[in-house]
C-alpha positions as a Python dict, from the first residue, in 0.01 Angstrom:
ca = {
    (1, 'X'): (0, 0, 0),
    (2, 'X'): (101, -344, -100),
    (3, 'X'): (459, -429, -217),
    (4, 'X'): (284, -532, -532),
    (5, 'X'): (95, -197, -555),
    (6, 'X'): (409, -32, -487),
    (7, 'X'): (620, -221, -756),
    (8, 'X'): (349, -94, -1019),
    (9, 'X'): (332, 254, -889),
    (10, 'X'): (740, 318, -912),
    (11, 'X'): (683, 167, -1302),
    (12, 'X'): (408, 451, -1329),
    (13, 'X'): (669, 722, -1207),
    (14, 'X'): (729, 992, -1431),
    (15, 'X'): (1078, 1023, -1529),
    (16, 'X'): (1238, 1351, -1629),
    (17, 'X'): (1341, 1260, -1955),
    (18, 'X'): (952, 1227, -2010),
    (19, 'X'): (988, 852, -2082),
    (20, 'X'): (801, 614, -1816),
    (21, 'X'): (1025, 345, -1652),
    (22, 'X'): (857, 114, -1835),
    (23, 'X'): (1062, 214, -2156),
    (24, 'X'): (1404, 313, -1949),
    (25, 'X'): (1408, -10, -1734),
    (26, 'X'): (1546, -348, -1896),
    (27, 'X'): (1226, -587, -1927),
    (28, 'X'): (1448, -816, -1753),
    (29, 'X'): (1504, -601, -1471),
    (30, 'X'): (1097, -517, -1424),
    (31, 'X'): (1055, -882, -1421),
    (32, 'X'): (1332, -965, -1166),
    (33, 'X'): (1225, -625, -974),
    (34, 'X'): (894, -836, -874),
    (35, 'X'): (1056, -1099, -718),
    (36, 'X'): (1302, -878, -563),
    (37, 'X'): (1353, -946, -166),
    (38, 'X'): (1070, -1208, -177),
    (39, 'X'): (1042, -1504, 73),
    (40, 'X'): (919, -1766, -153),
    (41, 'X'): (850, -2146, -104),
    (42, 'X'): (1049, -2371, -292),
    (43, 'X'): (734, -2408, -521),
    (44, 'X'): (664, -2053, -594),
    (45, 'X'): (1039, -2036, -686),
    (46, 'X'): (953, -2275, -1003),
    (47, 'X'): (687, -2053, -1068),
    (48, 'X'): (927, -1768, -1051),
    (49, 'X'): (1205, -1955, -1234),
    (50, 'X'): (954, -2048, -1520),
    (51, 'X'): (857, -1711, -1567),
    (52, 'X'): (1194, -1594, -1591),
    (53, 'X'): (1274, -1840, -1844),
    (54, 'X'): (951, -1802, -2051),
    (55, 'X'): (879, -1472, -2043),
    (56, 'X'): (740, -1436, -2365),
    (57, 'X'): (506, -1692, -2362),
    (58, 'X'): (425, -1730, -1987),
    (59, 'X'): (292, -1387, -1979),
    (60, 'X'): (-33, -1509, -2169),
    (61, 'X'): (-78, -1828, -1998),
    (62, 'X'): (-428, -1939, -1834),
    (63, 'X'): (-332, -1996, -1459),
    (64, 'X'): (-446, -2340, -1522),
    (65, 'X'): (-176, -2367, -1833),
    (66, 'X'): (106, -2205, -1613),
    (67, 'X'): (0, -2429, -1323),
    (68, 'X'): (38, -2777, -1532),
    (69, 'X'): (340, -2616, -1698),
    (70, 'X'): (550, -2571, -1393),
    (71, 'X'): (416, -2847, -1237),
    (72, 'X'): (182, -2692, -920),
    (73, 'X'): (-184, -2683, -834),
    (74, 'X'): (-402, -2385, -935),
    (75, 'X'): (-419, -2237, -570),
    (76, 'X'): (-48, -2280, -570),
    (77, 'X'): (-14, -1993, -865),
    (78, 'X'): (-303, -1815, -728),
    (79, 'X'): (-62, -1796, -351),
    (80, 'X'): (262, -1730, -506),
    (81, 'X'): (63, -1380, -691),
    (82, 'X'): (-49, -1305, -361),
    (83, 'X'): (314, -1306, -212),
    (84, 'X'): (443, -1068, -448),
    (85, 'X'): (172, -839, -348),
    (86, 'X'): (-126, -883, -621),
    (87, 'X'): (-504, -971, -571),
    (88, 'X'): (-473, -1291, -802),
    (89, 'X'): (-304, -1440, -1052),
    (90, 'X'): (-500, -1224, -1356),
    (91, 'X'): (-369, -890, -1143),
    (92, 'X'): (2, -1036, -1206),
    (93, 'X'): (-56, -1106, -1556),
    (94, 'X'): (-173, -759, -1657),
    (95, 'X'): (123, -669, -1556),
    (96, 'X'): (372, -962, -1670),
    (97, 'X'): (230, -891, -2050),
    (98, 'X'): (375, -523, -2119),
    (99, 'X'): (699, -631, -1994),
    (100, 'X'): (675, -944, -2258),
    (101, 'X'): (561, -761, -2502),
    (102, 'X'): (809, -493, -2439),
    (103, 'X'): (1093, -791, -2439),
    (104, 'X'): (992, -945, -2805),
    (105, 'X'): (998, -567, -2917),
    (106, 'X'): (1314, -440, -2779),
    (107, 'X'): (1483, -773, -2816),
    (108, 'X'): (1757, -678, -2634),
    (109, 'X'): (1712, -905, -2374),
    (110, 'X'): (1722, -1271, -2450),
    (111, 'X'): (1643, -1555, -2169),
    (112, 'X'): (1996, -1603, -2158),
    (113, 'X'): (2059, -1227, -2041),
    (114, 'X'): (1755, -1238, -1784),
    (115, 'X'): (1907, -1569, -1665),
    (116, 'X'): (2274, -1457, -1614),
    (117, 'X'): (2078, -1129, -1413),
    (118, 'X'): (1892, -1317, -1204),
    (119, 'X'): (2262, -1523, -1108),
    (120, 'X'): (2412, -1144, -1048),
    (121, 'X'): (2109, -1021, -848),
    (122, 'X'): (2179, -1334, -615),
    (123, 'X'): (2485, -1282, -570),
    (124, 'X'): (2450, -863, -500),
    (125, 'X'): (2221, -999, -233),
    (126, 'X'): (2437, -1177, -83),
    (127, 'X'): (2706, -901, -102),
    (128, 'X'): (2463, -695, 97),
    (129, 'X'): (2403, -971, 315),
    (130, 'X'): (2750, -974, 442),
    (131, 'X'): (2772, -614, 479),
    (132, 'X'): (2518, -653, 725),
    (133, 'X'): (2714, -933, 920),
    (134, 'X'): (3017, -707, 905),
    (135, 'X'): (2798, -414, 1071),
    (136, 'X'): (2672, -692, 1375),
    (137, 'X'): (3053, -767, 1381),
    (138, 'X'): (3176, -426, 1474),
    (139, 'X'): (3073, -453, 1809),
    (140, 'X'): (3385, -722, 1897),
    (141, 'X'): (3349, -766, 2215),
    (142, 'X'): (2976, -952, 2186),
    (143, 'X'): (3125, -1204, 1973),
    (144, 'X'): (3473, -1259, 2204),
    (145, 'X'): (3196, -1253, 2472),
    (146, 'X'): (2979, -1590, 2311),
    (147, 'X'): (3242, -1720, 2183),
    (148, 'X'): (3410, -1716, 2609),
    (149, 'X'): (3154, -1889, 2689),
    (150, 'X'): (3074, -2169, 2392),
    (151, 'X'): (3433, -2231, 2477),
    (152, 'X'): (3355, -2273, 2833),
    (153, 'X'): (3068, -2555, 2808),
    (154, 'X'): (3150, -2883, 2831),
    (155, 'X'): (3005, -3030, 2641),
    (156, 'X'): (2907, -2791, 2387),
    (157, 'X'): (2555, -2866, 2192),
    (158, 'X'): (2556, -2767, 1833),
    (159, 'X'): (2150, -2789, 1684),
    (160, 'X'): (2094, -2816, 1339),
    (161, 'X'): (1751, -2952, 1209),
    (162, 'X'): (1597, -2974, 846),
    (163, 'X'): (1759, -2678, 627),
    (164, 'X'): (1991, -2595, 894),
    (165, 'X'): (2192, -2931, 906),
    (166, 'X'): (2477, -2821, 653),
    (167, 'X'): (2557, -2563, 887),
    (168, 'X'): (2580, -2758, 1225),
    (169, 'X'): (2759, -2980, 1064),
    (170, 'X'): (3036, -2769, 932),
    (171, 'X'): (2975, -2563, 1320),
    (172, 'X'): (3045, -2911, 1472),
    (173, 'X'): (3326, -3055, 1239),
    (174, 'X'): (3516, -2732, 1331),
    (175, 'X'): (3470, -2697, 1653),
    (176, 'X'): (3587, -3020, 1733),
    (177, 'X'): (3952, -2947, 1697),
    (178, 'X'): (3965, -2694, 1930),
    (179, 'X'): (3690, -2795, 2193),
    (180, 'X'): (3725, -3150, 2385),
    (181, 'X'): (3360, -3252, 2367),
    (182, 'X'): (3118, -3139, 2113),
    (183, 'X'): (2752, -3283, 2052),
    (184, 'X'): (2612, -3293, 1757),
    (185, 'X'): (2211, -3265, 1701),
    (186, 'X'): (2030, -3321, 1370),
    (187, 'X'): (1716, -3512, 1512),
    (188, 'X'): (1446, -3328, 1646),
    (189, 'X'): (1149, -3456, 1882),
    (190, 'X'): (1290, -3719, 2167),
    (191, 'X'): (1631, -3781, 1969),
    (192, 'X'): (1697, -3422, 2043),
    (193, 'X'): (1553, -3373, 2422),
    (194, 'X'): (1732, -3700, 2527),
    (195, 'X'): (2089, -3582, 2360),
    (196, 'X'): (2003, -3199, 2583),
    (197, 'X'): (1917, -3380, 2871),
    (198, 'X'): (2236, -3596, 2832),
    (199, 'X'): (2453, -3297, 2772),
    (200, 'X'): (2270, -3048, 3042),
    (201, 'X'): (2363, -3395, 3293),
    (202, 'X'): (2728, -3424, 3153),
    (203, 'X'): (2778, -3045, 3271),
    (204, 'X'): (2698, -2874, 2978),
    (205, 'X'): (2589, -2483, 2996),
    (206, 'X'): (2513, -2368, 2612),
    (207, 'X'): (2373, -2477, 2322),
    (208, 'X'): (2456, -2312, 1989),
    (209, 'X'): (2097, -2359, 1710),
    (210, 'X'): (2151, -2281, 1385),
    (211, 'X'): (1769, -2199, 1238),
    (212, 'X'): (1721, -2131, 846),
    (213, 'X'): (1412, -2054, 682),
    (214, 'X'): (1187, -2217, 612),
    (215, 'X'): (1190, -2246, 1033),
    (216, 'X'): (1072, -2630, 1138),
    (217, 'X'): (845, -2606, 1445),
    (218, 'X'): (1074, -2942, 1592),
    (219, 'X'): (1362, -2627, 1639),
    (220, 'X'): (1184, -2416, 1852),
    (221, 'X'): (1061, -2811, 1989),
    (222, 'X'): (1440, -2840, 2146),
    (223, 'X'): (1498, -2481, 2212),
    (224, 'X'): (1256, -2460, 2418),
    (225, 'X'): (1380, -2789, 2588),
    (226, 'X'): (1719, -2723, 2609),
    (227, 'X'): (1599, -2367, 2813),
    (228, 'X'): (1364, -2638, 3009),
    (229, 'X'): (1706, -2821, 3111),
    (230, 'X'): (1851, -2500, 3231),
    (231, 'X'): (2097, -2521, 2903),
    (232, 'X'): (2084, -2142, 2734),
    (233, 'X'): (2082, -2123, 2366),
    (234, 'X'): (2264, -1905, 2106),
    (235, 'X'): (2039, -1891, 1803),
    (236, 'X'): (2246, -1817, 1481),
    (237, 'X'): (1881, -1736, 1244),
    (238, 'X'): (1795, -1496, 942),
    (239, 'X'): (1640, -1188, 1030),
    (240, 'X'): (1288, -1258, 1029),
    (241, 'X'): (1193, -1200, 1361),
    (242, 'X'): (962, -1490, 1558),
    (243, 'X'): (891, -1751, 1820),
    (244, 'X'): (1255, -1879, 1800),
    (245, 'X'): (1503, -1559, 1904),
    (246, 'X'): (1230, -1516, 2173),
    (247, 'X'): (1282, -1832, 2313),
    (248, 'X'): (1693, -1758, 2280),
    (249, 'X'): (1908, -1627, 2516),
    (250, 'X'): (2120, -1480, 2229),
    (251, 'X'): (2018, -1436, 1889),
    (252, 'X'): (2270, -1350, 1620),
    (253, 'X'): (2094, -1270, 1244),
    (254, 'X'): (2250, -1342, 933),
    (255, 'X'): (2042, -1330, 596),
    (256, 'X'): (1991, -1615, 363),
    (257, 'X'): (2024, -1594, 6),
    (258, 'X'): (1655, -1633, -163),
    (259, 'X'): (1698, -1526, -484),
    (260, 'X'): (1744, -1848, -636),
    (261, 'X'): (1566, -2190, -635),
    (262, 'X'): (1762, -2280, -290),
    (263, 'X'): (1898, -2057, -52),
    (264, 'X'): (2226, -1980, 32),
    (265, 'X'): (2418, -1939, 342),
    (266, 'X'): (2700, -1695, 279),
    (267, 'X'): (2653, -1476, 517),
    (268, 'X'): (2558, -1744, 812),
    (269, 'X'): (2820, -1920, 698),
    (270, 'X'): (3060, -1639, 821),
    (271, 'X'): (2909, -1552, 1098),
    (272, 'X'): (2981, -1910, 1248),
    (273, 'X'): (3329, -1879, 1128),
    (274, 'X'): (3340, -1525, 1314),
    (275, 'X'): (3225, -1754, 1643),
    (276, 'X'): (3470, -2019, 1568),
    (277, 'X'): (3738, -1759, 1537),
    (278, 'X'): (3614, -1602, 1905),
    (279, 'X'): (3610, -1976, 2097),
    (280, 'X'): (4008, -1980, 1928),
    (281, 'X'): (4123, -1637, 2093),
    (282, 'X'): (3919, -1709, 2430),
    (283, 'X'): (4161, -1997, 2515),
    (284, 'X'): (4387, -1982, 2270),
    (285, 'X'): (4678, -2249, 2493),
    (286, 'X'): (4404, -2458, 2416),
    (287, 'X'): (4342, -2419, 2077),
    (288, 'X'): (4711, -2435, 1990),
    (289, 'X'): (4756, -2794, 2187),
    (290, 'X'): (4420, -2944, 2052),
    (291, 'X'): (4528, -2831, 1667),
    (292, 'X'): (4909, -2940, 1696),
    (293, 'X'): (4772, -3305, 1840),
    (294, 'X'): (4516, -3283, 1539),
    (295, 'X'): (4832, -3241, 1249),
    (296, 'X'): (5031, -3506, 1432),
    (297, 'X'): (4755, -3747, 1377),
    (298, 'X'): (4636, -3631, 1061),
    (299, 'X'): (4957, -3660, 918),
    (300, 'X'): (5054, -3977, 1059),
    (301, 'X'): (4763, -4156, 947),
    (302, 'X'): (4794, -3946, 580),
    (303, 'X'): (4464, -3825, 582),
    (304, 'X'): (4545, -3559, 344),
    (305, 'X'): (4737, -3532, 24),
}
């Protein structure tokens, strides 16, 4: 059974107070239930986003209408029904239109009350996505373990392409006051192999990849050629399994937040301060010299306020 089927089934169950969910469940919450652990494109998320905000009137749009409305192509709508599950877009509308109809009736919940849902049910998500981290973190000693031996390459490579960039960055930026010689990637094709090559060369033993959805072919591109220049790779990726933690010698899952029009990165977000926190403790004489020497200048040159 399709998610889709199964999303109209549980809205079928019969309840014991002999009322169907369709009458005990918030229209607000049927709608959001649809999109509900979805991986959608940045396009179907308008779709999404315009149904959430037009309920009422979306509901009984022509997939052409709701196609120039939004902004997309017709086979765009027609793909973003299938990924929640339904045959086509008419399939999703027979079931959009009770819970519109159901919304003007009850009036209970305006756009503004779907809206400020939908900001809630990203951030529960996200909640639960850091409960998972916390579970992978339990096991201590795999992360004191990585972060031994990120400490231990020199230089360190830290890949971030596309999506993923924000969190090199930050990786890198970090890392850089308590490593001596961190590499930053952001470019993929030759721009990346030449900067692996370099750091493979300069006595380098580990790269660290950050890879977010939606995953750009160029990443598993330099993973596979930093593993080419004997470099091994610790791939810090969502949990959607693939090409890329195959090709990694370590691969550490953290979900993204895809509830909203862009995701979030919460949960990856700690899990690279987790690592940071493990290349601290594994030399930590190190760490304490490299940060002291990083105030001294800092506050000689009055970087901050």
């Amino acid at each position: 059974m399709s998610s889709g089927q199964q999303a109209r089934a549980q809205a079928a169950a019969i309840k014991p107070s002999g009322q169907s969910s369709e009458e005990v469940r918030p229209p607000a919450d049927r709608l959001l239930a649809l999109f509900d652990g979805r991986r959608l494109s940045p396009g179907q998320r308008r779709i999404a986003q315009y149904l959430i905000d037009h309920l009422t009137e979306a509901a009984f749009l022509s997939i052409t209408e709701l196609a120039e409305r939004v902004g997309v192509s017709q086979p765009s709508v027609t793909r973003f029904a299938s990924s929640l599950g339904f045959s086509g877009y008419p399939a999703l509308r027979d079931v959009l239109q009770p819970i519109a109809l159901s919304a003007v009736a009850g009036a209970t919940d305006t756009r503004e009350q779907i809206r400020r849902n939908e900001l809630q049910a990203a951030v529960d998500a996200e909640i639960e996505n850091l409960e998972n981290v916390r579970r992978l973190l339990a096991d201590t000693n795999q992360v004191l373990d990585i972060g031994r031996e990120l400490a231990a390459s020199v230089p360190l490579t830290v890949l971030g392409l596309r999506i993923s960039v924000s969190l090199a960055e930050y990786f890198a930026y970090a890392a850089r006051r308590i490593h001596p010689d961190v590499r930053l990637v952001t470019r993929g094709g030759s721009v990346a192999f030449d900067a692996l090559l370099q750091s493979r060369a300069a006595g380098g033993t580990w790269v660290l990849a950050f890879a977010m959805p939606r995953h750009a072919k160029e990443t598993l591109a330099a993973i596979r050629a930093a593993r080419s220049t004997g470099l091994r790779v610790v791939l810090i990726t969502d949990p959607t399994l693939g090409p890329l933690v195959d090709e990694a010698d370590v691969a550490l899952t953290a979900g993204t937040g895809s509830r909203l029009v862009f995701d979030s990165y919460a949960a990856p977000g700690v899990l690279s301060a987790a690592l940071l926190q493990s290349m601290a403790d594994a030399d930590p004489e190190r760490t304490q010299a490299r940060l002291e020497d990083y105030e001294q200048v800092a506050h000689h040159h009055g970087f901050f306020l």
